[in-house]
Backbone as JSON, one array per atom type, in Angstrom:
{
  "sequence": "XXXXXXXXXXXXXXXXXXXXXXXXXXXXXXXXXXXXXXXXXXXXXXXXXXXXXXXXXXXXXXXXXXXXXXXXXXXXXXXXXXXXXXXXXXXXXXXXXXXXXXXXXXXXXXXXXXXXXXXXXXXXXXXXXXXXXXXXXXXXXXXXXXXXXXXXXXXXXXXXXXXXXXXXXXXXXXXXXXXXXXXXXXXXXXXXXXXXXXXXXXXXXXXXXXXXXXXXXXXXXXXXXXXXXXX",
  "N": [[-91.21, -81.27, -66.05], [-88.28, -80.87, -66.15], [-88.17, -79.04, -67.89], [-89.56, -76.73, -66.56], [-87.59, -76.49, -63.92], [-85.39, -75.54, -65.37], [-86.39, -73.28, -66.29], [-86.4, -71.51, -64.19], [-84.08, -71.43, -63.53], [-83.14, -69.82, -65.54], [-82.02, -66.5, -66.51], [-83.48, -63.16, -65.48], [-84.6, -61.22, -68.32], [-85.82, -59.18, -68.49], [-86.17, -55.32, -68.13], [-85.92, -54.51, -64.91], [-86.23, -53.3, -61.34], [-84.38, -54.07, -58.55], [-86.43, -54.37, -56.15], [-86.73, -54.88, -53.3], [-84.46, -55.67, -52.57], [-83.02, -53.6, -52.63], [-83.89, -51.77, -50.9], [-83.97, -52.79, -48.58], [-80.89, -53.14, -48.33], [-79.84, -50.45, -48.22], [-81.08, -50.04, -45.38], [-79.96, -51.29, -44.07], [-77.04, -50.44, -44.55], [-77.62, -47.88, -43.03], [-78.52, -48.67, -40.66], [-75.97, -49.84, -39.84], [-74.66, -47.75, -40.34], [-75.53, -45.55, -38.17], [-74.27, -46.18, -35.8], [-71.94, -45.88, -35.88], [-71.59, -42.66, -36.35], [-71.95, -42.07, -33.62], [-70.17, -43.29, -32.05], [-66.91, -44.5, -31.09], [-64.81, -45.93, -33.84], [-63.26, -48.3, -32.46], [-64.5, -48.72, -29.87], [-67.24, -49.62, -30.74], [-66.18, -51.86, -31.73], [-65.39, -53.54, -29.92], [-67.44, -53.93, -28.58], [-68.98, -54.93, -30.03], [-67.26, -57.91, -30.55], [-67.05, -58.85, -28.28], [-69.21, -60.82, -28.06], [-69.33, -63.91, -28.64], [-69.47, -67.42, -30.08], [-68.17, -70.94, -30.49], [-69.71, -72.39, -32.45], [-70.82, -70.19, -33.76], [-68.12, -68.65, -34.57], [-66.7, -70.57, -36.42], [-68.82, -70.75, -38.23], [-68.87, -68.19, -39.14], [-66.44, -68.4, -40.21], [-66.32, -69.47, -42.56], [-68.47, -68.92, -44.08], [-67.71, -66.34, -44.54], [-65.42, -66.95, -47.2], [-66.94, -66.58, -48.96], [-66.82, -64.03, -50.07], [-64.58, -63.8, -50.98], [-62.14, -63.5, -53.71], [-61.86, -65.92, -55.39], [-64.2, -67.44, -55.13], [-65.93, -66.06, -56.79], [-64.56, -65.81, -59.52], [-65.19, -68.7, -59.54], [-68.12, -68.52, -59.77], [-68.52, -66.93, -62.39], [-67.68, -68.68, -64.06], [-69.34, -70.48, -63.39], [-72.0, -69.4, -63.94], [-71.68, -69.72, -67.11], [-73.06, -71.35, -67.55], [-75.74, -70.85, -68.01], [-76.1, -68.4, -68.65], [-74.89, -66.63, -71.35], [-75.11, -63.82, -71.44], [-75.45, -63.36, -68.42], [-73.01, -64.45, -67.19], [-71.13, -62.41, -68.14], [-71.76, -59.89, -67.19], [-71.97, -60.86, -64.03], [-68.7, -60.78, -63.96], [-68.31, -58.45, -64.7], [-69.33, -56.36, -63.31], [-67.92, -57.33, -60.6], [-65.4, -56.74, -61.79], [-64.86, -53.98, -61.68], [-66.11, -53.58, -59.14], [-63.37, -54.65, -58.1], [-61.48, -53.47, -58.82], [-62.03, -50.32, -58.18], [-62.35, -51.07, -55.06], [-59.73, -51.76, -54.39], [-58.08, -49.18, -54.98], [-59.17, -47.18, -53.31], [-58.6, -48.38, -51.25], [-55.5, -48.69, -51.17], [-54.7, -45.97, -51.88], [-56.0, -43.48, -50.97], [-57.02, -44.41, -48.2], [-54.81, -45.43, -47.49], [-53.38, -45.94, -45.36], [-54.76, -46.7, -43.3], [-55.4, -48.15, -40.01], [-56.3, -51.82, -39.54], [-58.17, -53.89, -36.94], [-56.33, -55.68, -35.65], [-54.26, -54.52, -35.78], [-54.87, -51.95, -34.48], [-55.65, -52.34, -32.38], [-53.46, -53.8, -30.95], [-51.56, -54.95, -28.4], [-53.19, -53.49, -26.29], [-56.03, -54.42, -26.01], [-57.96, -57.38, -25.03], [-58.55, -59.0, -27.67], [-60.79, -61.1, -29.29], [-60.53, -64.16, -31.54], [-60.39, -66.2, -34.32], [-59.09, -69.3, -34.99], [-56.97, -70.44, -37.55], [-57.69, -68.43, -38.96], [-56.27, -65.36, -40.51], [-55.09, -62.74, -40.0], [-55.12, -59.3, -40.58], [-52.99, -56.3, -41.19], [-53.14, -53.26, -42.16], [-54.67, -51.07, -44.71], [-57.45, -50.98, -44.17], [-59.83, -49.79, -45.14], [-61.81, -49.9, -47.75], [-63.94, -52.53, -46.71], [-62.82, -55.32, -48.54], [-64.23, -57.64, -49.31], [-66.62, -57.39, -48.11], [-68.0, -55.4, -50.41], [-67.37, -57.08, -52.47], [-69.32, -59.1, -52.04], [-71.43, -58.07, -52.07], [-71.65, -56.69, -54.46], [-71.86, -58.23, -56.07], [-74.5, -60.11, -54.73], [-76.01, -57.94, -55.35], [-76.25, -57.8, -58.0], [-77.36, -60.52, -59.07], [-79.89, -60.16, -57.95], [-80.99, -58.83, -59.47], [-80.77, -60.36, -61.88], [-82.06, -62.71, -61.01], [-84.66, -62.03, -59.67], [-86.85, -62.45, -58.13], [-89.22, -62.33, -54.73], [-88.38, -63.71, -52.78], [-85.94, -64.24, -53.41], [-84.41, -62.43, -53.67], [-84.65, -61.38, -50.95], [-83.49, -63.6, -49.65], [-80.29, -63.23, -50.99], [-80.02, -60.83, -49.9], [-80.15, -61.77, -47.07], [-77.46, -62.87, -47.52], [-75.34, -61.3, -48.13], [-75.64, -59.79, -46.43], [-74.49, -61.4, -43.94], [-72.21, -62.02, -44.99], [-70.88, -59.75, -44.82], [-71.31, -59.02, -42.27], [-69.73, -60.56, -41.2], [-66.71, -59.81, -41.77], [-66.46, -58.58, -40.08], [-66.96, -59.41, -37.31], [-64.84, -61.87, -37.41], [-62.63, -59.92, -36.91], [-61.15, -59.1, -38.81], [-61.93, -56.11, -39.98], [-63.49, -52.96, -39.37], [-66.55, -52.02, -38.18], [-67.56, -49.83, -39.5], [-66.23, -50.16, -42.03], [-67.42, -52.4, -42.91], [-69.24, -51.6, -43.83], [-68.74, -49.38, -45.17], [-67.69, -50.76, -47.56], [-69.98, -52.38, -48.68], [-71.86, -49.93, -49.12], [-70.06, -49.31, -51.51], [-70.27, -51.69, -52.92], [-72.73, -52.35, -53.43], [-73.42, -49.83, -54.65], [-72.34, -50.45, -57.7], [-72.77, -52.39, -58.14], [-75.28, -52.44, -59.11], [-75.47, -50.23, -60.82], [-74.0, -51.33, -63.11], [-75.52, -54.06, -63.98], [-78.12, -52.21, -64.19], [-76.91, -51.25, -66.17], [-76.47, -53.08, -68.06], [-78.93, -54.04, -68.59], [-80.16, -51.93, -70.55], [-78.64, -52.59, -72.81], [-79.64, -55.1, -72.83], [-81.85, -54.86, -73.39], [-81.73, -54.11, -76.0], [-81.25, -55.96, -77.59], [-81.85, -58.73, -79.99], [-83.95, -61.45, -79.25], [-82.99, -63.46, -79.99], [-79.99, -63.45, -79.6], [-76.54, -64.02, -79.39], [-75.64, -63.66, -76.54], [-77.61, -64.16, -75.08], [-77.74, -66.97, -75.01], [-75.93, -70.23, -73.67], [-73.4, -72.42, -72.47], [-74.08, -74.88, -72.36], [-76.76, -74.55, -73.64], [-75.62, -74.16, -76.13], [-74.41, -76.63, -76.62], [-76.92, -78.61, -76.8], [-77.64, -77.14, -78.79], [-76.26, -77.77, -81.06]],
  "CA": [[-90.44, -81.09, -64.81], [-87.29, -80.58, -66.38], [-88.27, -77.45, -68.43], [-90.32, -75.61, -65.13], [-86.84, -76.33, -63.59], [-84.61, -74.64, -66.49], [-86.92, -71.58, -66.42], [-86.18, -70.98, -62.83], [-82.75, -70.96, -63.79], [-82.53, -68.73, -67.05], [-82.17, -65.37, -66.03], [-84.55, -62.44, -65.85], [-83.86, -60.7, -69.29], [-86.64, -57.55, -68.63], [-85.58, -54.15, -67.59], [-86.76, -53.91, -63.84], [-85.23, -52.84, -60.36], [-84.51, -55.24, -57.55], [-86.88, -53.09, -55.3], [-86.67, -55.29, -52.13], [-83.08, -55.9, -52.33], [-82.32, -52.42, -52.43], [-84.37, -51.38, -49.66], [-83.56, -53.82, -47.31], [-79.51, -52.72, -48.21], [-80.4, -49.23, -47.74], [-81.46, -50.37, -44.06], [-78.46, -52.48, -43.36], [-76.28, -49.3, -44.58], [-78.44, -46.57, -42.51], [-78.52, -49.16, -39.28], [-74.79, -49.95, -39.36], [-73.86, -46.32, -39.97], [-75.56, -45.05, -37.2], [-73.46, -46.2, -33.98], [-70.06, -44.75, -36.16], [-71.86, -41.34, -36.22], [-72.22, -41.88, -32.31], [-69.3, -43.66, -30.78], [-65.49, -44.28, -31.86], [-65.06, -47.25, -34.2], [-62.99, -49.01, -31.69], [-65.69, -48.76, -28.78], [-67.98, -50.6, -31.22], [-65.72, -53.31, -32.26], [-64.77, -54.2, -28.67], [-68.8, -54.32, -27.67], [-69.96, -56.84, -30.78], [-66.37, -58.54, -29.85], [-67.39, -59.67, -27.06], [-70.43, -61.81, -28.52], [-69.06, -64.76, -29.71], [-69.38, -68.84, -29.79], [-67.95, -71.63, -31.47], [-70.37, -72.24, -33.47], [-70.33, -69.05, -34.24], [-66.38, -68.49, -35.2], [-66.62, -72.02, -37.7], [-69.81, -70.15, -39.8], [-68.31, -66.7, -40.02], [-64.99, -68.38, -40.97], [-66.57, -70.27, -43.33], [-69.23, -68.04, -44.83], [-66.35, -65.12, -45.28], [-65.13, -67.04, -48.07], [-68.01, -66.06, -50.58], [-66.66, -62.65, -50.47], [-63.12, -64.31, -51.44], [-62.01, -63.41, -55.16], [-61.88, -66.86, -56.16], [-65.46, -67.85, -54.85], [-66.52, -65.32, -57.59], [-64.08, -67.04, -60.52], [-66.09, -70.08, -60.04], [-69.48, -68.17, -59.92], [-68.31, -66.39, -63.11], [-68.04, -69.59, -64.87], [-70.85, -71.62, -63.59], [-73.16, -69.01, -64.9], [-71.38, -69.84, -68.27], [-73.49, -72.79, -68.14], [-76.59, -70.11, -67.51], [-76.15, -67.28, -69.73], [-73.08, -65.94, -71.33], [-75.06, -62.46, -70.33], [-75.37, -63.42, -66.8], [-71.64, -64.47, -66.59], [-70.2, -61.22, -68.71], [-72.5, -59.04, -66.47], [-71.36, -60.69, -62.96], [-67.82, -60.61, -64.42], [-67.96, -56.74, -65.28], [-69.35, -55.78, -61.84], [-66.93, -57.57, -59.58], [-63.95, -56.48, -61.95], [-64.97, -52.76, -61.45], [-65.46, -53.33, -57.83], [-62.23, -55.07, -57.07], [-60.66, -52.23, -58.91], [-62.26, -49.57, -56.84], [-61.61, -50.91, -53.73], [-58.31, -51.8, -54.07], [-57.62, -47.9, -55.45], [-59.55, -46.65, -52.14], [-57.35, -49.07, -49.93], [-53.65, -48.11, -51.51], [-53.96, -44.65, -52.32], [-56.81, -42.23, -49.88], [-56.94, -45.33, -47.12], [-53.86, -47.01, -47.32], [-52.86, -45.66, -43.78], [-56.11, -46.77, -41.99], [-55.12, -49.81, -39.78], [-57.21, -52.98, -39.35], [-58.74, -54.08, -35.29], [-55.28, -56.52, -34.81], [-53.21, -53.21, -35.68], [-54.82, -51.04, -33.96], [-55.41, -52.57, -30.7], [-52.48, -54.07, -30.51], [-51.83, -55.43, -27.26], [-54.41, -52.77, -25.37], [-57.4, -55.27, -25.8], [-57.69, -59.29, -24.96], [-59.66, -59.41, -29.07], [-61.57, -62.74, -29.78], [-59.83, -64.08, -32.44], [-61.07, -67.41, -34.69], [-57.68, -69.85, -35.21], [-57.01, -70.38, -38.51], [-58.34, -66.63, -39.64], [-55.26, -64.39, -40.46], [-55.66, -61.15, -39.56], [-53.56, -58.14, -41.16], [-52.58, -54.82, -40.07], [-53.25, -52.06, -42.84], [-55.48, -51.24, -45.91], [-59.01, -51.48, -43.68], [-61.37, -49.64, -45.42], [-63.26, -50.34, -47.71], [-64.11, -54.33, -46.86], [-63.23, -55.68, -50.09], [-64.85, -58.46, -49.27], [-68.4, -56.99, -47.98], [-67.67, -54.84, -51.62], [-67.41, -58.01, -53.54], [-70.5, -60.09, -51.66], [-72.99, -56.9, -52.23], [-71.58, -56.2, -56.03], [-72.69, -60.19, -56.42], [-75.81, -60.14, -54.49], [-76.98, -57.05, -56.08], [-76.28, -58.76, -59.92], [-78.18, -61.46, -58.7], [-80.93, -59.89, -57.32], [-81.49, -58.23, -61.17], [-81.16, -62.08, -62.74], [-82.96, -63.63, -60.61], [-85.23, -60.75, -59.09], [-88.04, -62.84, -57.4], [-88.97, -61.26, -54.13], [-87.67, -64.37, -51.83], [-84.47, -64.38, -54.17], [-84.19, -60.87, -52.98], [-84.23, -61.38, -49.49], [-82.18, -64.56, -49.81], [-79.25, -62.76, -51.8], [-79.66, -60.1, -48.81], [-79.72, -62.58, -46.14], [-76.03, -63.73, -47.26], [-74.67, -60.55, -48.26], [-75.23, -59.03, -44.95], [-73.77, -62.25, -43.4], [-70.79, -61.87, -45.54], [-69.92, -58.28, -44.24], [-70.7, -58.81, -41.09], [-68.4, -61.93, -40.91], [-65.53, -59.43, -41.71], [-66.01, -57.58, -37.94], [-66.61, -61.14, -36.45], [-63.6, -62.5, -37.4], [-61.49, -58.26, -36.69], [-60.57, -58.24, -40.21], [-62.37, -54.92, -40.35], [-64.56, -52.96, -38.61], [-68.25, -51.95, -39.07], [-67.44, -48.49, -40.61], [-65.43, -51.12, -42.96], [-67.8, -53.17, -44.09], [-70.28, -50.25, -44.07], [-68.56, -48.8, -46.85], [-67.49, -52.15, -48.49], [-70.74, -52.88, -48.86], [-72.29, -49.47, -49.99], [-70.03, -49.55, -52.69], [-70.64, -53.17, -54.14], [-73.64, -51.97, -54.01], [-73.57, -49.24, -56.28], [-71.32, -50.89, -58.72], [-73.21, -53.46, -58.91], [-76.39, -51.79, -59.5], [-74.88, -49.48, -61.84], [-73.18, -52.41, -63.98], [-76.66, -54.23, -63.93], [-78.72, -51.63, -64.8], [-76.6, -50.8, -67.71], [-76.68, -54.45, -68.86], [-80.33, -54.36, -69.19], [-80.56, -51.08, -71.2], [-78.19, -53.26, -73.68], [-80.31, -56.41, -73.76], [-83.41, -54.19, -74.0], [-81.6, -53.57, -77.28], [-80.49, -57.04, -78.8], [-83.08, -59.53, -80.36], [-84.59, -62.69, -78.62], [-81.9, -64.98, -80.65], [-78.7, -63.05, -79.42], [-75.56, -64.74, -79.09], [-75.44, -63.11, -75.02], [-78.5, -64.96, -73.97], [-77.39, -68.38, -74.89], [-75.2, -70.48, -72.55], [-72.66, -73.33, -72.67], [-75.46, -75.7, -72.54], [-77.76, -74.24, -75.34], [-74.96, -74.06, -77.44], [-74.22, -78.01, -77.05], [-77.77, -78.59, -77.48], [-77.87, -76.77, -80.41], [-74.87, -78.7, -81.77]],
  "C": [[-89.11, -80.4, -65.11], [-87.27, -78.77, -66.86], [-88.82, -76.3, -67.21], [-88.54, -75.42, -64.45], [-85.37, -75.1, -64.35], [-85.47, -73.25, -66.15], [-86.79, -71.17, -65.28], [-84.84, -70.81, -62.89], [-82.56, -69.99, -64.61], [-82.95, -67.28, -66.08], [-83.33, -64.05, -66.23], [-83.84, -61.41, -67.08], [-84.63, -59.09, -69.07], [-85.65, -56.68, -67.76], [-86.66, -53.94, -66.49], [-85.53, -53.85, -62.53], [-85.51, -53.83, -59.29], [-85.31, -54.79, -56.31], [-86.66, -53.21, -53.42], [-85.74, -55.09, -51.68], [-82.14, -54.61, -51.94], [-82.84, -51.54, -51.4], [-83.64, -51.78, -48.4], [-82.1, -53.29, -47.46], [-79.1, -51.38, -47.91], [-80.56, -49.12, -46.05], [-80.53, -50.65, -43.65], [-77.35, -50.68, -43.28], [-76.17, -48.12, -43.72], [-78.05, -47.56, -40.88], [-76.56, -49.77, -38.83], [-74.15, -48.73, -39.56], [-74.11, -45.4, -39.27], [-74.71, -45.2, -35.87], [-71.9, -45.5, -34.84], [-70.3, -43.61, -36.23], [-71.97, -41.15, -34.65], [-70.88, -42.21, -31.32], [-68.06, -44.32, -31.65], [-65.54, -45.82, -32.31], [-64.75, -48.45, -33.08], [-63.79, -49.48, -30.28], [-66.76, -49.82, -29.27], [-67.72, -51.87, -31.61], [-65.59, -53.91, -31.06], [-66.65, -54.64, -28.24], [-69.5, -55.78, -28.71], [-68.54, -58.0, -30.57], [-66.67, -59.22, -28.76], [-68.67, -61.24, -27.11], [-69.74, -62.54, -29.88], [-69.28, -66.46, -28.9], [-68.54, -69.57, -30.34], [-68.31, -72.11, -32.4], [-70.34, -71.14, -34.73], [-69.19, -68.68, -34.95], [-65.8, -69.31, -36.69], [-67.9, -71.45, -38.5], [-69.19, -69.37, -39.96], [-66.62, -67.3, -40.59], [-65.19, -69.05, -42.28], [-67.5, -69.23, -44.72], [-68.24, -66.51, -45.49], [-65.74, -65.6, -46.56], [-65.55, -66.66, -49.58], [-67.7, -65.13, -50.7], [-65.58, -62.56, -50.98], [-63.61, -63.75, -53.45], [-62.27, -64.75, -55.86], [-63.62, -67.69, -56.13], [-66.17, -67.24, -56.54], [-66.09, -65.57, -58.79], [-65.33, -68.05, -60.72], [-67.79, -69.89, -60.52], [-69.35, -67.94, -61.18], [-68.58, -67.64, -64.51], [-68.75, -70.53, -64.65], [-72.03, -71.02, -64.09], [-72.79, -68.69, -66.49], [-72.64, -70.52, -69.0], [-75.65, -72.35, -67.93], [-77.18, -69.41, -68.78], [-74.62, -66.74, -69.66], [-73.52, -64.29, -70.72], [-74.72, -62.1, -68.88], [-73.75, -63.69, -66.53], [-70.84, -63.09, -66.56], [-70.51, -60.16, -67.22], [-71.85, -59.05, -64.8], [-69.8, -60.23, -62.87], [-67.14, -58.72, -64.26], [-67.99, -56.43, -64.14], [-68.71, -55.86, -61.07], [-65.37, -56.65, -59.86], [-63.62, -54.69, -61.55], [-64.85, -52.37, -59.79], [-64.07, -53.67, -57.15], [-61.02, -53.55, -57.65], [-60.72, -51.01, -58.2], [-61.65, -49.47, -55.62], [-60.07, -51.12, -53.49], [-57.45, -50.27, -54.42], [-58.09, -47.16, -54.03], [-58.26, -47.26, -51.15], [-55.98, -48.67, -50.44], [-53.55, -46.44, -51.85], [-54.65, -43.19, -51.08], [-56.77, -43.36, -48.49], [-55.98, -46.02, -46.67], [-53.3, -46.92, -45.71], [-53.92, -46.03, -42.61], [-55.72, -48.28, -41.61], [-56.74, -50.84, -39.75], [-57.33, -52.68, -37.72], [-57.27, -53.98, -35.0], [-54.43, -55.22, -34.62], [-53.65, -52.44, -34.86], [-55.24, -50.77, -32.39], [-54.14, -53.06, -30.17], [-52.4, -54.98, -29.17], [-52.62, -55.06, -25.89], [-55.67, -53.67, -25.47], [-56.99, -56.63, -26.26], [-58.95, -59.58, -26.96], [-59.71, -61.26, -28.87], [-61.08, -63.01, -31.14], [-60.46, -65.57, -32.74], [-59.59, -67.82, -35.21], [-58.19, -70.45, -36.39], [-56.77, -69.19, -39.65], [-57.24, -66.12, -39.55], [-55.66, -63.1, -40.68], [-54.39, -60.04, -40.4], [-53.65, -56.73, -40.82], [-53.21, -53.67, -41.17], [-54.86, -52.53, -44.51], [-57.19, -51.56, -45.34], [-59.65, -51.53, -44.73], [-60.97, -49.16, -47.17], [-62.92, -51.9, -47.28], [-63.78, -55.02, -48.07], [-63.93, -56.94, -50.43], [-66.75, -58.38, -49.13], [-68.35, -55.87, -49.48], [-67.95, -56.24, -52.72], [-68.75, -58.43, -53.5], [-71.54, -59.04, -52.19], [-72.78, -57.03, -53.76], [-72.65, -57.59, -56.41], [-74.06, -60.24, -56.02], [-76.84, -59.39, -55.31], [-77.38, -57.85, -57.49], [-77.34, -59.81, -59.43], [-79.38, -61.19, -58.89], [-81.75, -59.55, -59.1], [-81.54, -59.52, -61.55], [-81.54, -62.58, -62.25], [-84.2, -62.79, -59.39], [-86.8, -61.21, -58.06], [-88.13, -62.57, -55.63], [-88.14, -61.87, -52.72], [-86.48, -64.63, -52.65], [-83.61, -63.24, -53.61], [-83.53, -60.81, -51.56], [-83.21, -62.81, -48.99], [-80.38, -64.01, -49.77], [-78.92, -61.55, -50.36], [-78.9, -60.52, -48.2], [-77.72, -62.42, -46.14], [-75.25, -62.51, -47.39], [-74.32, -59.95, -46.95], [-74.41, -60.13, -43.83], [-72.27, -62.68, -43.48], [-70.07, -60.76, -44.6], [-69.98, -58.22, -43.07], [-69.7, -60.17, -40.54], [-66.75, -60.78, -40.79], [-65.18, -58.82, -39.88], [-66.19, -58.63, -37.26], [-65.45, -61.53, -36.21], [-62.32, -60.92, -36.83], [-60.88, -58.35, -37.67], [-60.88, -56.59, -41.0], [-63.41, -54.62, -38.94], [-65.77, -52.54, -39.28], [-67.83, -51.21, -39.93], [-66.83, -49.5, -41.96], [-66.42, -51.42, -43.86], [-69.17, -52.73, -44.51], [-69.91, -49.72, -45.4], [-68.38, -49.71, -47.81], [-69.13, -52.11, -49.5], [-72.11, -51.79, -49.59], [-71.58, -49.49, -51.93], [-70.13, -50.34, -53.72], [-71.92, -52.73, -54.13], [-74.34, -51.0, -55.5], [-72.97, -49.71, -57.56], [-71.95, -52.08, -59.49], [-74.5, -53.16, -59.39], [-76.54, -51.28, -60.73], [-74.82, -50.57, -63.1], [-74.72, -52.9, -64.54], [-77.92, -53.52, -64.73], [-78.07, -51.28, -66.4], [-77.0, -52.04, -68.78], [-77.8, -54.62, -69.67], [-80.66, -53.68, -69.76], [-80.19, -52.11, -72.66], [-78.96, -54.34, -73.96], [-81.45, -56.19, -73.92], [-83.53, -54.25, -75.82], [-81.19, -54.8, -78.27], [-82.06, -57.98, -78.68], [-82.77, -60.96, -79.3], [-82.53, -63.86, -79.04], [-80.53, -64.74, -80.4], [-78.0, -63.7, -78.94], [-75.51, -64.76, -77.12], [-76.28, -64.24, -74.24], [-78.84, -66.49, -74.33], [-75.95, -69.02, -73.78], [-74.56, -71.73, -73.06], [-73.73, -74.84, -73.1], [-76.33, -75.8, -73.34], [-76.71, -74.68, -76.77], [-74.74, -75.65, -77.85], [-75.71, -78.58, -77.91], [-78.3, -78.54, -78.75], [-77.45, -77.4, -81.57], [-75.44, -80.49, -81.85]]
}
């Protein structure tokens, strides 16, 4: 029992592509960047604006946090207790994306406002209390950027085909939490979310060229846990 359970945990070490995961994000990307090729961002934020509950407002305020920096800290070191590959690996990807986006947002974007800024007092926005909203630095999402970089990594270590659509599921729930709450809009977490994608893909794929290349017994694909064991 114990061991069937462990092997559902240890990560996938082969060199293969998350094929679902990247489809299905492909879709999400293609179906939320069609209405910004058609109609002005603000037209679109005011129409899914309007569709909201309470229910509603207490998940997306809640679920937005997985795209938080520190959510991804703790991930970083609970798959210590995994694989030191799987930690280094999520580790590398996030640190590349948070660098990215934060170089997109301060230097080619830094002038693109957020919803609160840029409606201002021209529209009654739906707003979730608690949620702080901020004026500048939209795009990219760095949050739908973080959740995709993560999902994607995932999707490669744990690549099974309902792991896949799982890891989707939340990613796309992440980014669209950011236009829920008017911390961004779609186009936002449209791009957020292609680029954790590639980054994390990228990162990923490289990983596995490297552990194509190290033996069975490598320091990488032991974990906090093996090592006590071992001890």
């Amino acid at each position: 029992m114990t061991e069937g359970v462990h092997d559902d945990m240890e990560p996938d070490q082969r060199s293969h592509l998350p094929v679902l995961f990247s489809g299905l994000t492909g879709a999400w990307i293609v179906v939320s960047a069609l209405p910004i090729l058609i109609w002005q961002k603000g037209a679109i934020h005011l129409f899914i604006n309007q569709f909201h509950t309470p229910a509603a407002d207490f998940f997306f305020a809640v679920i937005t946090n997985l795209g938080d920096g520190w959510s991804i800290v703790a991930l970083v070191l609970l798959l210590l207790f995994v694989s030191y590959r799987a930690s280094i690996e999520m580790a590398a990807a996030n640190i590349i994306t948070g660098i990215s986006s934060q170089l997109l947002k301060r230097t080619f974007f830094s002038d693109v406002v957020r919803p609160s800024k840029y409606f201002g007092n021209l529209a009654d926005l739906h707003t979730v209390a608690g949620v702080q909203l901020y004026g500048y630095q939209s795009f990219p999402s760095g949050h739908s950027a973080t959740v995709f970089t993560t999902c994607t990594v995932m999707s490669f270590l744990w690549g099974s085909t309902r792991n896949q659509a799982g890891f989707w599921v939340l990613a796309v729930l992440v980014a669209f939490s950011r236009v829920y709450l008017s911390e961004h809009f779609l186009q936002d977490a449209c791009g957020g979310s292609l680029l954790g994608f590639l980054v994390g893909f990228g990162t990923s794929a490289a990983f596995r060229r490297w552990a194509d290349r190290t033996p069975a017994d490598h320091w990488s694909r032991r974990s906090l846990i093996h090592r006590r064991r071992a001890a």
